[in-house]
LOKE-436636 format. One record per atom (N, C-alpha, C): x, y, z. Coordinates in steps of 0.2 Angstrom, whole numbers, padded with zeros to 4 digits, always signed. Layout:
<atoms>
XYZ
...
</atoms>
This chain:
<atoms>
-0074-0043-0047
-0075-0037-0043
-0073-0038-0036
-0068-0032-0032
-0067-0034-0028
-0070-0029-0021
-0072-0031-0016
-0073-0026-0011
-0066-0021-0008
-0068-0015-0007
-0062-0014-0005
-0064-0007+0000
-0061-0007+0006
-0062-0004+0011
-0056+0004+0011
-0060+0010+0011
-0056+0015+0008
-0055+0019+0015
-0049+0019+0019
-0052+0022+0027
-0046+0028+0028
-0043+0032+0023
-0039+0037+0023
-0044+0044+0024
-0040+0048+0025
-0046+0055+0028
-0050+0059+0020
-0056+0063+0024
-0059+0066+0019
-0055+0072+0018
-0056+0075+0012
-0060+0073+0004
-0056+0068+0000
-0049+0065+0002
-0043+0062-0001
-0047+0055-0004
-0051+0052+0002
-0054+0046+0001
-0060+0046-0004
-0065+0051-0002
-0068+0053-0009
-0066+0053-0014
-0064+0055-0016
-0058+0054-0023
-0056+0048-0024
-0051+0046-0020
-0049+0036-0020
-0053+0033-0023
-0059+0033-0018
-0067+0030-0019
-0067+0030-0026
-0069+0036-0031
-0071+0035-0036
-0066+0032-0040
-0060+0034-0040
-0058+0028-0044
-0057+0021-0043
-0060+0017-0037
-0060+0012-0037
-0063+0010-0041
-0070+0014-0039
-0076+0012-0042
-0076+0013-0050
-0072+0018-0051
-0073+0015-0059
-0068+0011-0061
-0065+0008-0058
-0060+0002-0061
-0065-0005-0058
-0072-0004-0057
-0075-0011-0056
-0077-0013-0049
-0077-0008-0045
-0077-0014-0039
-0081-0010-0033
-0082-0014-0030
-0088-0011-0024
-0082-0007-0019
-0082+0000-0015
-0080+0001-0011
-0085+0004-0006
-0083+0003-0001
-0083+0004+0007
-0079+0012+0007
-0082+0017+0011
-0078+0024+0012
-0081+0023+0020
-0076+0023+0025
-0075+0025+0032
-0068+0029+0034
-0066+0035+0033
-0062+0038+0035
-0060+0037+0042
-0053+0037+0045
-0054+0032+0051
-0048+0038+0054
-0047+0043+0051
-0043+0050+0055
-0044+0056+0052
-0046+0060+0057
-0050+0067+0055
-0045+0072+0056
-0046+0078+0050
-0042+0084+0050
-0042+0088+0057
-0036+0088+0060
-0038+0097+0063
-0032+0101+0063
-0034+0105+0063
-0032+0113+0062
-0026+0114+0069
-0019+0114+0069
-0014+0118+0074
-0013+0123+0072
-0012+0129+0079
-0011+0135+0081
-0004+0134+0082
+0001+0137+0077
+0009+0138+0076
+0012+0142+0083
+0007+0148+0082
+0008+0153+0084
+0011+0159+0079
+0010+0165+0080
+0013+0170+0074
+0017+0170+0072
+0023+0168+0076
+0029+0168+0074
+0033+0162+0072
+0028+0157+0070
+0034+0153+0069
+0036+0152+0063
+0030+0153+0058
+0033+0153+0050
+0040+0159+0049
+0046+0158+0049
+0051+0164+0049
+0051+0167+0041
+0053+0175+0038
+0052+0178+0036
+0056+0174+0030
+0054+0175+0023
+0055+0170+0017
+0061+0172+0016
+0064+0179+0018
+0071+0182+0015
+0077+0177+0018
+0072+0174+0025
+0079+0169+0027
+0079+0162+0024
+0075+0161+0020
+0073+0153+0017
+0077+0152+0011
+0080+0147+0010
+0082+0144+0004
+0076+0139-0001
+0072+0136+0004
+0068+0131+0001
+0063+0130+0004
+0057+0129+0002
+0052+0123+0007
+0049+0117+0006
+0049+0114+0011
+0049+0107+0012
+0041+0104+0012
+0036+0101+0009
+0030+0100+0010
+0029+0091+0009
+0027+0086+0015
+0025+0082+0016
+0019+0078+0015
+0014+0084+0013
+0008+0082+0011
+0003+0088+0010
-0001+0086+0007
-0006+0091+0004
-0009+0095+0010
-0010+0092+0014
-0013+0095+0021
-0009+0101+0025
-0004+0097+0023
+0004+0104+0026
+0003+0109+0021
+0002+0108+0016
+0001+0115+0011
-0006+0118+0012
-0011+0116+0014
-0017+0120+0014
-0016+0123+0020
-0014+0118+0025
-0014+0125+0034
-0007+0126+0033
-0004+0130+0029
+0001+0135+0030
+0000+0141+0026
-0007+0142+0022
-0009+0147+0018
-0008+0151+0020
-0013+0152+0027
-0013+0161+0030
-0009+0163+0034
-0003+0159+0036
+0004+0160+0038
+0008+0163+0032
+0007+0161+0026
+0011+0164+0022
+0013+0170+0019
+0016+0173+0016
+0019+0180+0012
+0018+0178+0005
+0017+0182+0003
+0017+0184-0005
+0026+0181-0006
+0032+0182-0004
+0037+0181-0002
+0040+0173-0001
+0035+0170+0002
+0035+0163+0003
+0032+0158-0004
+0029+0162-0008
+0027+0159-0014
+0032+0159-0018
+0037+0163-0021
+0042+0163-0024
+0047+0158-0023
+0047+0155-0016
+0053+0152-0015
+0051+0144-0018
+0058+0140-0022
+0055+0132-0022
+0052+0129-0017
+0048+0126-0019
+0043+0121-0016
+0046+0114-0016
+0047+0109-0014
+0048+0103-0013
+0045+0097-0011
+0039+0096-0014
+0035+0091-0011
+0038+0082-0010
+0036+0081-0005
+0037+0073-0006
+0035+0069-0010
+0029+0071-0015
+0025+0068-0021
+0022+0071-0023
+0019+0069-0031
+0015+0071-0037
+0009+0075-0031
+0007+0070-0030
-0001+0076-0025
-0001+0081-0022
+0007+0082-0018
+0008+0087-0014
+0010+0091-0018
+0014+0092-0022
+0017+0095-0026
+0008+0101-0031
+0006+0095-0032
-0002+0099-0037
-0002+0103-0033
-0005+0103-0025
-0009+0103-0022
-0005+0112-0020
+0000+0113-0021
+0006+0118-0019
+0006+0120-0027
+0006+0120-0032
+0005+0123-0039
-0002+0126-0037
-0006+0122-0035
-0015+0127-0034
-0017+0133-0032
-0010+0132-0023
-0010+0136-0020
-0008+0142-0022
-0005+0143-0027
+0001+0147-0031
+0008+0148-0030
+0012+0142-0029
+0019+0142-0030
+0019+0143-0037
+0025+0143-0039
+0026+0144-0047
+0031+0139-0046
+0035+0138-0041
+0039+0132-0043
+0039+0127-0037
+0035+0120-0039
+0035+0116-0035
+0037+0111-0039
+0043+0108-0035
+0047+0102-0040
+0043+0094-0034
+0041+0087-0036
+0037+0081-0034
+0045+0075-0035
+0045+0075-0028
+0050+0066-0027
+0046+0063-0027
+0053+0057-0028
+0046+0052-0028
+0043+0047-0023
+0040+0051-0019
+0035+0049-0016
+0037+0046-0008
+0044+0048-0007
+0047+0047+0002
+0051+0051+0005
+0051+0053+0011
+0057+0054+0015
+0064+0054+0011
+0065+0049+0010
+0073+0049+0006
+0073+0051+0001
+0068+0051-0004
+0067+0054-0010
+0068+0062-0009
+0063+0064-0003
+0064+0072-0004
+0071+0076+0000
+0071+0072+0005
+0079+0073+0006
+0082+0071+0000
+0086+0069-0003
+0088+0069-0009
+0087+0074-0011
+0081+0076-0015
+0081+0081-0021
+0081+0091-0018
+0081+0089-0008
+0084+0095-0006
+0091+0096-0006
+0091+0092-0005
+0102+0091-0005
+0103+0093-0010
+0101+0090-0018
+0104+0092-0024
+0102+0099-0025
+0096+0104-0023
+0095+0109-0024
+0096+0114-0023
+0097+0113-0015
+0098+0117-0011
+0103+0118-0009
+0109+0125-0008
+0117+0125-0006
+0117+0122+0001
+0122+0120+0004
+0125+0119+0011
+0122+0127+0012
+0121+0126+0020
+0122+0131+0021
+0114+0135+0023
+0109+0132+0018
+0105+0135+0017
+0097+0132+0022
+0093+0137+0023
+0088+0134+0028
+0082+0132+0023
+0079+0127+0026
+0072+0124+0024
+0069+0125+0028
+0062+0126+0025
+0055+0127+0030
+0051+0120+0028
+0051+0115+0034
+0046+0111+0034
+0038+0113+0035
+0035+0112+0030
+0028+0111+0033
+0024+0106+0033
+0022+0103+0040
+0020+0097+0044
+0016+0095+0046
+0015+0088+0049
+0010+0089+0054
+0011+0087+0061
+0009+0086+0065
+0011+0083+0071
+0012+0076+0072
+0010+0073+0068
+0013+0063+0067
+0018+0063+0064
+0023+0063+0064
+0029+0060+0057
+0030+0056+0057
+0035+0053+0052
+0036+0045+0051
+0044+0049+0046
+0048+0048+0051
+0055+0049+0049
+0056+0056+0050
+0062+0058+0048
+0066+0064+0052
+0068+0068+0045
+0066+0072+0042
+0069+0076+0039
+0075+0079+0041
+0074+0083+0047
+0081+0089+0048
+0087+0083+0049
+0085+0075+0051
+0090+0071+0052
+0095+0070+0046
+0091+0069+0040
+0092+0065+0035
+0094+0074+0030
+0096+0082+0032
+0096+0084+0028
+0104+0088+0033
+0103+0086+0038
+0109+0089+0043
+0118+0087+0039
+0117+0080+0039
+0126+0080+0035
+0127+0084+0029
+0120+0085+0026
+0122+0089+0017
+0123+0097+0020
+0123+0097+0027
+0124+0106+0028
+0118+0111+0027
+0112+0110+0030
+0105+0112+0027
+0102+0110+0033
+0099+0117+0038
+0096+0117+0042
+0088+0115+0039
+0084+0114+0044
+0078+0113+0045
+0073+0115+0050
+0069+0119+0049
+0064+0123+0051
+0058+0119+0050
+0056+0117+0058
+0051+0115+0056
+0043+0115+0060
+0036+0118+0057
+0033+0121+0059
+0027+0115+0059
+0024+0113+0065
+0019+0108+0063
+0011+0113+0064
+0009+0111+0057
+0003+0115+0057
-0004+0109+0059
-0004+0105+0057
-0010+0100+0059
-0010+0095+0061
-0016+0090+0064
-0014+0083+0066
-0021+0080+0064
-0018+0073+0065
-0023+0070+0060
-0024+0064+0064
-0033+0063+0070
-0035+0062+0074
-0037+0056+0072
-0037+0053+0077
-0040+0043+0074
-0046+0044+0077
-0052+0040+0072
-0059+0041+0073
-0059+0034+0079
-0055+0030+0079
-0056+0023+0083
-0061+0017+0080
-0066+0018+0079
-0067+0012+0076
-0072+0013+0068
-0072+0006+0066
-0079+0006+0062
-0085+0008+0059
-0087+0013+0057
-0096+0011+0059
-0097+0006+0057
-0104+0003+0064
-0108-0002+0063
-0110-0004+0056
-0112+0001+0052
-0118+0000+0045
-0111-0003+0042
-0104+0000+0040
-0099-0005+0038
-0097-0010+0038
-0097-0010+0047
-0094-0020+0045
-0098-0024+0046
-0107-0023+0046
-0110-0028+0044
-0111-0026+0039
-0108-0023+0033
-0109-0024+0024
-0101-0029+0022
-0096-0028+0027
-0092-0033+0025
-0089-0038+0028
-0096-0038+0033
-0096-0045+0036
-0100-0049+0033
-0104-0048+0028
-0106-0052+0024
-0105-0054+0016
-0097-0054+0015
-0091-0057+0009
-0089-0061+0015
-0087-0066+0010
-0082-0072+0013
-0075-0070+0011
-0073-0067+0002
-0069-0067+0001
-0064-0062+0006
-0058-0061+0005
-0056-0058+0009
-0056-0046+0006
-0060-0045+0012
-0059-0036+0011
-0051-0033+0008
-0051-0030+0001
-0045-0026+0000
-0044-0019+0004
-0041-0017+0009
-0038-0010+0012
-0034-0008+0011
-0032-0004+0004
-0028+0001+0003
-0025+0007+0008
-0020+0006+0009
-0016+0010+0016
-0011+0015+0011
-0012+0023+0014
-0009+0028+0011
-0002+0031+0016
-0004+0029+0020
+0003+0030+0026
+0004+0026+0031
+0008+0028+0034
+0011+0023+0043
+0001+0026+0048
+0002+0032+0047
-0001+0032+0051
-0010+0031+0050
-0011+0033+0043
-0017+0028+0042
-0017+0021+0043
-0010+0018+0041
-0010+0010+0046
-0012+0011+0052
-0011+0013+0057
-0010+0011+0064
-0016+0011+0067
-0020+0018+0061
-0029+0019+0066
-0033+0010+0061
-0032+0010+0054
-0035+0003+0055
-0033-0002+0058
-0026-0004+0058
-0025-0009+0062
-0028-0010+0071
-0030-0001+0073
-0035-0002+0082
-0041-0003+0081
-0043-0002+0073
-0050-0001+0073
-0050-0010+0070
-0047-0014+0066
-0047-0020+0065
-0046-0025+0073
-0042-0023+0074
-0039-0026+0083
-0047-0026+0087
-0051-0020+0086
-0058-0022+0092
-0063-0025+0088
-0062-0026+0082
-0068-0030+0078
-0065-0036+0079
-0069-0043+0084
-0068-0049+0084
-0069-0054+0079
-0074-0051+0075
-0078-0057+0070
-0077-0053+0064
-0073-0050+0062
-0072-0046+0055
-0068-0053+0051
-0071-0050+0046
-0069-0055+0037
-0062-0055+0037
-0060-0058+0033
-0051-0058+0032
-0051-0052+0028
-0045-0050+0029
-0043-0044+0024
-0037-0044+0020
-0036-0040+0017
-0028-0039+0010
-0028-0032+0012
-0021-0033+0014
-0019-0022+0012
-0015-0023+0008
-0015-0018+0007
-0012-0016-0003
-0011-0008+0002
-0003-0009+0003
+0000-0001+0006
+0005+0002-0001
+0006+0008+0001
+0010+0012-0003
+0016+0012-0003
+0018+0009+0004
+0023+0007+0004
+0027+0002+0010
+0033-0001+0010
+0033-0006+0017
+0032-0002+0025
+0034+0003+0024
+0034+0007+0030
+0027+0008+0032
+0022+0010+0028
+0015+0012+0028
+0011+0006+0031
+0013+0000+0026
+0010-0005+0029
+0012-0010+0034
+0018-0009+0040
+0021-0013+0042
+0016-0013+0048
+0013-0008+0051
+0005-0010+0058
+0000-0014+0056
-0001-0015+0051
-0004-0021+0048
-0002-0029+0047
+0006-0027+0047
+0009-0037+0045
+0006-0041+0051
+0003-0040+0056
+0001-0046+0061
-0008-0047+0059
-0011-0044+0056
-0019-0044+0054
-0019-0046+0047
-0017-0049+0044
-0015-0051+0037
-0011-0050+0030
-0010-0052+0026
-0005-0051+0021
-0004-0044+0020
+0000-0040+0019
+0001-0036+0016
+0006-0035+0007
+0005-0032+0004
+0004-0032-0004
+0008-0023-0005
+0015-0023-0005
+0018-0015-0005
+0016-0012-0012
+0015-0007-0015
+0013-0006-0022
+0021-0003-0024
+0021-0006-0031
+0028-0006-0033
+0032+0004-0036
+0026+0006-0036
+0026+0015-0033
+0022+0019-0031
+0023+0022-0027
+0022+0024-0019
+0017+0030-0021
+0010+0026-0026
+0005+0032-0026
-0002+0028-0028
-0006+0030-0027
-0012+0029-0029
-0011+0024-0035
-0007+0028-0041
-0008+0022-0045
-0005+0014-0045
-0001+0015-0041
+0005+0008-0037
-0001+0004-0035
-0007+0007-0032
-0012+0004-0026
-0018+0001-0032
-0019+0005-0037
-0023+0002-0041
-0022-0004-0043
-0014-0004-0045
-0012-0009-0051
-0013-0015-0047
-0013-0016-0039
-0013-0021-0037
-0019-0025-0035
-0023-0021-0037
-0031-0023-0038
-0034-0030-0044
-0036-0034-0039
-0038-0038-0050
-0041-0035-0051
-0043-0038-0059
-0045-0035-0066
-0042-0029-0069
</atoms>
């Protein structure tokens, strides 16, 4: 059994949580950055007649673009950067949401092959990024429109009741890391803990886990999802 410290935002971590815990192992849940809600302005979402595609980076980008949208924005394809963002855009009522696999490159990619030159994409965002879509989609001739609808607040540290429960394992804490940016708030929140236990991140990807290489081993999961992060778990 291993300890493992679960500090992605809620409800996402709840979820995690449970499946650690039922593959065996004691988990810790401290979300360590809190959802909030951006104001686009009315006009930023542009009329769907001028869209060729939309572009969605995470589940969160699809929930705060709901009451910007038209019945007219539901019809168009959906492009998520993964399997979760992709459900999470079928829920909402896309009919057609197509899942890369799981990066930046990937979904640039499967906009390129989709969508004609020439044709505009609607980014939905958030205000942290990690890489440049309209960069990565400009030489295929494919504008990019992009609306940042929320950002995702770093809590700054620990709770106290936390790290005296995992300061009392010698072996070393498992931290699963979902993105760049949920690395960078534990890596401020592991930085003000002096006496904290050794740790293992088990990231989604090198990118996601590179704020973490100076705070101990990092372990990239061989694909870029939840299940890549389990597999890397013993037992």
């Amino acid at each position: 059994m291993a300890h493992v410290l679960v500090t992605r935002p809620a409800p996402a971590a709840d979820r995690s949580a449970a499946r650690y815990r039922a593959a065996g192992h004691q988990v810790y849940v401290a979300p360590l950055l809190a959802f909030a809600r951006l104001d686009p302005g009315p006009d930023a979402v542009p009329p769907a007649e001028g869209l060729a595609a939309i572009a969605a980076t995470s589940a969160r980008g699809v929930e705060a673009a709901l009451p910007l949208l038209s019945p007219a924005h539901y019809a168009l394809p959906l492009h998520a950067v993964g399997e979760a963002t992709a459900r999470a855009a079928r829920v909402a009522g896309f009919a057609e949401a197509h899942a890369a696999d799981g990066d930046l490159t990937a979904l640039a990619a499967a906009l390129k092959a989709g969508v004609p030159a020439g044709g505009v994409v609607l980014h939905l965002a958030g205000r942290d990024r990690s890489g440049d879509l309209a960069g990565l989609l400009a030489p295929a001739g494919l504008a990019c429109r992009l609306v940042e609808l929320y950002a995702m607040e770093p809590i700054g540290s620990l709770p106290q009741e936390i790290r005296t429960a995992l300061s009392a394992h010698t072996e070393p804490v498992l931290a699963p890391v979902y993105s760049r940016r949920s690395a960078q708030a534990l890596a401020t929140a592991l930085a003000a803990w002096a006496d904290r236990p050794p740790f293992r991140f088990l990231a989604i990807s090198a990118d996601a886990g590179e704020p973490l290489s100076d705070l101990g081993p990092v372990e990239v999961a061989k694909t870029p999802d939840e299940a890549g992060l389990l597999a890397l778990l013993p037992g």
